[in-house]
N, C-alpha and C positions, 0 to 999 in steps of 0.2 A: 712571447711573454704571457704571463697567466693574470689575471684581475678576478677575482672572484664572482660569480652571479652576471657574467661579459656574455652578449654572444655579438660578435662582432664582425660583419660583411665590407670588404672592399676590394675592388677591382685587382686583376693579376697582377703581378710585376711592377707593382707602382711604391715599393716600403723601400728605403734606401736608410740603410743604419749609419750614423754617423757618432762614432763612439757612445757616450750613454743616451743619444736620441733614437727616434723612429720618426722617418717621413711617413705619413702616409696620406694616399690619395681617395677621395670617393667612399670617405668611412662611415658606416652604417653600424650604430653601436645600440643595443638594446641590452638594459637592467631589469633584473626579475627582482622579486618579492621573495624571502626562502621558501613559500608554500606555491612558487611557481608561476605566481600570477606578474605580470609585466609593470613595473615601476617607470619607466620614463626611456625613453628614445631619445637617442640625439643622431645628425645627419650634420656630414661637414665636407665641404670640396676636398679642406685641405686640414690635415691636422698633425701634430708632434706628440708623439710619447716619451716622457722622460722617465729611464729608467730607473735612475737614483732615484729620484723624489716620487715614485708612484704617481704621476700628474700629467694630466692632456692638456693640451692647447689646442683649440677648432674655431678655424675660420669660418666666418658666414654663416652661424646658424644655428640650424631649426631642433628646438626641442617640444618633444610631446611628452607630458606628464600622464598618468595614467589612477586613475581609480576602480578599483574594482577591474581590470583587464580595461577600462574604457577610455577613451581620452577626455582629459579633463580640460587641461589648460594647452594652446599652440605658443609655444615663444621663439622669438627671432631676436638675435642681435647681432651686431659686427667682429665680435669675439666671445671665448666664452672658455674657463677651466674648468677642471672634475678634478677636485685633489682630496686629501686625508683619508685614502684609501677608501674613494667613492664618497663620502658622505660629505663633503661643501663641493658646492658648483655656482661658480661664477660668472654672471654674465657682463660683458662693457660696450658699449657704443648703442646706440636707437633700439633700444631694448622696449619689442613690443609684444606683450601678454593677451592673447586673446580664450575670451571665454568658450567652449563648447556647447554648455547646455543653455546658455544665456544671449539672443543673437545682438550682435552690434555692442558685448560689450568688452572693452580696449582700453588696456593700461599701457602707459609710458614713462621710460625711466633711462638713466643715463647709465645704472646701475643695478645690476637686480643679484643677491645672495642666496640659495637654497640653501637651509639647513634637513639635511633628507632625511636625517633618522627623527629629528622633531617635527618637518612637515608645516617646516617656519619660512619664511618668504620677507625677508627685507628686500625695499626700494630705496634708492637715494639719488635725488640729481634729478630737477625739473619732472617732477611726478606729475602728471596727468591721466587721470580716471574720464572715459567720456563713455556716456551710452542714449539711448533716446530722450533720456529723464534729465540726467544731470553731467556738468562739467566739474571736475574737484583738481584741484593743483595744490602741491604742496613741494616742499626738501625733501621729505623723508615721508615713509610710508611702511607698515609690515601688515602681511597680509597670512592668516591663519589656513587651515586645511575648510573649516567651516564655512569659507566664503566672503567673511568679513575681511573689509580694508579698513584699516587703522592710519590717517593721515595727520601727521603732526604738524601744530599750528606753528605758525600761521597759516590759515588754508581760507585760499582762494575759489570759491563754488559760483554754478549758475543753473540754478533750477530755469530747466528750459519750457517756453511755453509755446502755443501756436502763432505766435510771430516770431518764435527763435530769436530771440536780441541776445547779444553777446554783452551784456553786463556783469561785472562781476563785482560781486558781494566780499566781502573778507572779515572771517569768523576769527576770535582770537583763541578759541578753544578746538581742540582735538574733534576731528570729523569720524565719523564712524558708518562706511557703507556697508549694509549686508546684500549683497549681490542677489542671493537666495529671495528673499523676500521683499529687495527692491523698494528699502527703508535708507535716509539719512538719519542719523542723529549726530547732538553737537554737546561732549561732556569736557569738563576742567575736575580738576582736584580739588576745588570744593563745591560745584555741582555734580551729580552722580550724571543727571540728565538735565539738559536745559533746552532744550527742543528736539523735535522729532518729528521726520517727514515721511509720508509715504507717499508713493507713487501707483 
């Protein structure tokens, strides 16, 4: 089968067609950029290609996003689609996002959505954000190419201090982390800003 911008590594003998499916074992799939440069890696023990609907299914696993040829983000989850002809990828089950340039910092989601040609990233389902600074939980969450997490209220936070207590504060307005410069703010629709924290 042909996928556009695919180049795709899996062990011999292990693809078992089953009318419009593909088994396949040990799959190693990497997307390019059209100018060449590597867009995001996925790696799955076990995965199905359907051939009517253009769409994969991959168990267990590990996806590397890529910026500029370099890895950005590491995500693992317990399943995960690629469908509309590569551009939405779905991830479902302990869906965990880790940062590369950023150390210790870890998001969690029951649910995570790329949109790849926008470079949009929704969360949904017991979100939690942790890193040395701070804890953020929330339902729902999107998270932009820039860095920034977008956590919809109600959001639960704990600016962590050198006794580490696990207390937690609950904001009734929208949380705003920028990962990058390793700021909180806390804005509603009729405050632009109504606090702002840095670490």
């Amino acid at each position: 089968f042909i996928v556009p911008f695919l180049i795709i590594g899996c062990s011999p003998n292990v693809i078992e067609e089953k009318d419009a499916t593909k088994e396949i074992n040990s799959l190693d799939l990497n997307i390019f950029n059209k100018n060449g440069t590597k867009k995001y890696s996925i790696t799955s023990p076990y995965s199905i290609y359907d051939n009517f609907k253009n769409k994969f299914q991959f168990q267990k696993t590990t996806i590397n996003i890529f910026q500029e040829d370099k890895p950005k983000y590491i995500i693992n989850s317990d399943e995960s689609f690629l469908s509309d002809n590569n551009k939405v990828l779905e991830l479902k089950g302990n869906v965990k996002l880790k940062t590369i340039n950023q150390d210790e910092d870890y998001l969690f989601a029951d649910n995570f959505i790329w949109n790849i040609d926008e470079s949009n990233y929704l969360l949904t389902g017991n979100i939690r954000f942790e890193n040395k600074n701070v804890i953020l939980k929330s339902g729902k969450a999107k998270m932009a190419s820039d860095n920034i997490i977008e956590f919809f209220n109600p959001v639960k936070y704990i600016i962590k201090d050198d006794n580490n207590e696990k207390r937690y504060e609950t904001n009734s307005e929208n949380a705003y982390y920028d990962i990058n410069k390793e700021s909180l703010s806390f804005s509603s629709k009729s405050k632009r800003v109504s606090s702002k924290i840095y670490f």
